[in-house]
C-alpha positions, -999 to +999 in steps of 0.1 A: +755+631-081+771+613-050+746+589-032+739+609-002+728+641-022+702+616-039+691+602-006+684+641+007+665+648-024+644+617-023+636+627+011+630+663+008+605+654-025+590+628+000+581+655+026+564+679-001+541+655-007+531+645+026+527+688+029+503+689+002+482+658+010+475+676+044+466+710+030+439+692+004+428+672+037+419+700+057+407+726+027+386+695+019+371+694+051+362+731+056+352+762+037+371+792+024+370+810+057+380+776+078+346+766+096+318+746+088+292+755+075+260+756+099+236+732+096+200+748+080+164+741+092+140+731+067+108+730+084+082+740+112+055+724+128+025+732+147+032+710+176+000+721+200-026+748+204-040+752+175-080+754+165-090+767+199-122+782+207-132+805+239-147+839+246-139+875+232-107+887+252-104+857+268-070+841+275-067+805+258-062+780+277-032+766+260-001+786+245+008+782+207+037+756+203+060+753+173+089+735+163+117+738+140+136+711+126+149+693+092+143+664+072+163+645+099+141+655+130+173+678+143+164+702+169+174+737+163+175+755+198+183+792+201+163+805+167+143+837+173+107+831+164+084+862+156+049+861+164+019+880+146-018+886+150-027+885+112-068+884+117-088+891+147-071+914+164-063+901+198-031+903+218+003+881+219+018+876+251+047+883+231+059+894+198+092+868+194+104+843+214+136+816+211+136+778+206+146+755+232+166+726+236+140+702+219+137+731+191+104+747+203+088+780+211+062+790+224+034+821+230+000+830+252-027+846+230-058+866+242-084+865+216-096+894+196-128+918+210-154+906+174-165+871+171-150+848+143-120+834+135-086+849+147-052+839+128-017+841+143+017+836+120+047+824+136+079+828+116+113+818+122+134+852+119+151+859+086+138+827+073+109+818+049+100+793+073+065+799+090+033+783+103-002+795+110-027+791+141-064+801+140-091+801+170-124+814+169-137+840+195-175+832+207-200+861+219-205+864+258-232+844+267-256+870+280-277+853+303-264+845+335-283+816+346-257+789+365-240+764+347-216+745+371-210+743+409-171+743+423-161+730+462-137+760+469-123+751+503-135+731+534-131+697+521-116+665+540-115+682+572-111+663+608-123+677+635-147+662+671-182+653+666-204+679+678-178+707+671-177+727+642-152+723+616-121+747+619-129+760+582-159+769+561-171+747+538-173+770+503-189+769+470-186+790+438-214+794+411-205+802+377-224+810+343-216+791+306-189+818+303-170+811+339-179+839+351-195+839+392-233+847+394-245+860+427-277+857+439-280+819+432-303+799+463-278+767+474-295+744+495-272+722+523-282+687+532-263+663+558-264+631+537-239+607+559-230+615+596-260+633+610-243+667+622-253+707+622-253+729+598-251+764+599-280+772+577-305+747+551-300+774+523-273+802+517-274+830+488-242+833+471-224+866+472-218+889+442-184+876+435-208+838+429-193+821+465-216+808+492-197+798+529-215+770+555-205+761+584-206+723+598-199+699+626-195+663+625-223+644+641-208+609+634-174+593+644-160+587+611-167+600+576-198+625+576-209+643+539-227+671+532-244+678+498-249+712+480-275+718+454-286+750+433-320+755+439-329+763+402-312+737+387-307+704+405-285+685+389-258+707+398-243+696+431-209+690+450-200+666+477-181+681+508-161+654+527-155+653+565-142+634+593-156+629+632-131+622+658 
C-alpha cells in the first residue's frame, strides 16, 4: 500500500476513536433521555409551631412551619405541601401550600370547637415524606372577672400645662380568655405633674375600653396611673409632657 494511503488510514482510525471516547463521555454523564436526574428530598422537619395551646376556635398565635431537605441540608423550594386536620376538627388556613427558597412552608390553624388535643399532618405531595403537629384546645374560661389592663392610645403626648391633651388617654380590660369585659370600675390618679383629670373613676364600655381626659399641670413629664378597682395590681402608666 503506498505511504500516503497508510497515513489517511492511520488518521481516519485515529478520528473513530476520538468519536467514541466522546459519545461514552457524555452517555456517562447523563441518563437515557439526556438530563439529569433530579436531586430527591429525604426528609422533613417541624421547624416551628408545634405543641401550642389556646382556646376553642381560636386562631394560634403562630403558623405551622416545615421544611424539606436531604441528608446534606439542601433546600428544596417549589414542593407542594398538603396540609390535614387528622384530630380535632378545626380549620387550616389552607389545604396545600409550596416551599420557599430556604425549603419551607408554612399554614395558619384555628383550633377545633371540643377540648383536647388537635393533630395536623403535613405531607410533601406524591411523597412518603410527612410530619405531624398537635395543640391542645382549652374550655372558655367562663367567668369574666379581669385579668390584664392595656394603654390603648393617649400615651407620650405634648401639649401646654393647664390645657387638655389633644387625645384621650384609653384603656382596655380583658378576661383570662382576651376577651374585653365591660362594666369594670378604673380609678385615675395624677402621680407626677399635678394636672386635671376628667373624672377619678370611669366604667368601661361593653366592648372593655374606658377613655379620660387630661391636662398637664407641670412643665415637663407629668403621669397618670390607672387601676381596676377590683383588683389592684392591675395597672398601666400613661406618659405625658407640659409645655
Amino acid at each position: 500500500m503506498p505511504a500516503a494511503a497508510l497515513f489517511t488510514s492511520a488518521k481516519n482510525r485515529r478520528r473513530a476513536l476520538v468519536a467514541t471516547a466522546l459519545v461514552a463521555a457524555l452517555t456517562g454523564c447523563s441518563n437515557n433521555d439526556g438530563t439529569n436526574p433530579p436531586p430527591t428530598p429525604t426528609g422533613m422537619a417541624v421547624v416551628s409551631g408545634n405543641n401550642q395551646t389556646g382556646t376553642v376556635n381560636a386562631l394560634l398565635p403562630l403558623p405551622f412551619v416545615v421544611r424539606v431537605e436531604d441528608a446534606a441540608g439542601t433546600d428544596y423550594p417549589g414542593l407542594t405541601i398538603t396540609w390535614t386536620v387528622a384530630t380535632g376538627g378545626g380549620t387550616l388556613g389552607s389545604l396545600t401550600s409550596t416551599t420557599d427558597s430556604a425549603g419551607e412552608a408554612k399554614v395558619q390553624y384555628v383550633l377545633g370547637p371540643t377540648p383536647g388535643t388537635n393533630r395536623i399532618e403535613a405531607a410533601v405531595q406524591n411523597s412518603t415524606l410527612g410530619a405531624s403537629f398537635f395543640a391542645t384546645a382549652q374550655t372558655l374560661p367562663t367567668d369574666n372577672a379581669p385579668a390584664d389592663l392595656f394603654l390603648i392610645s393617649g400615651n407620650n403626648q405634648s401639649g401646654p400645662v393647664g390645657t387638655p391633651l389633644a387625645d384621650s388617654l384609653v384603656v382596655e380590660v380583658r378576661n383570662a380568655a382576651g376577651k374585653p369585659v365591660g362594666g369594670v370600675a378604673l380609678s385615675w390618679t395624677v402621680t407626677t405633674g399635678g394636672g386635671t383629670l376628667g373624672a377619678a373613676t370611669v366604667v368601661t364600655s361593653p366592648a372593655g375600653r374606658a377613655a379620660n381626659t387630661y391636662a398637664p399641670g407641670d412643665l415637663g413629664t407629668n403621669t397618670v396611673t390607672v387601676t381596676v378597682q377590683t383588683k389592684p395590681t392591675l395597672t398601666v402608666t400613661i406618659n405625658s409632657m407640659g409645655t
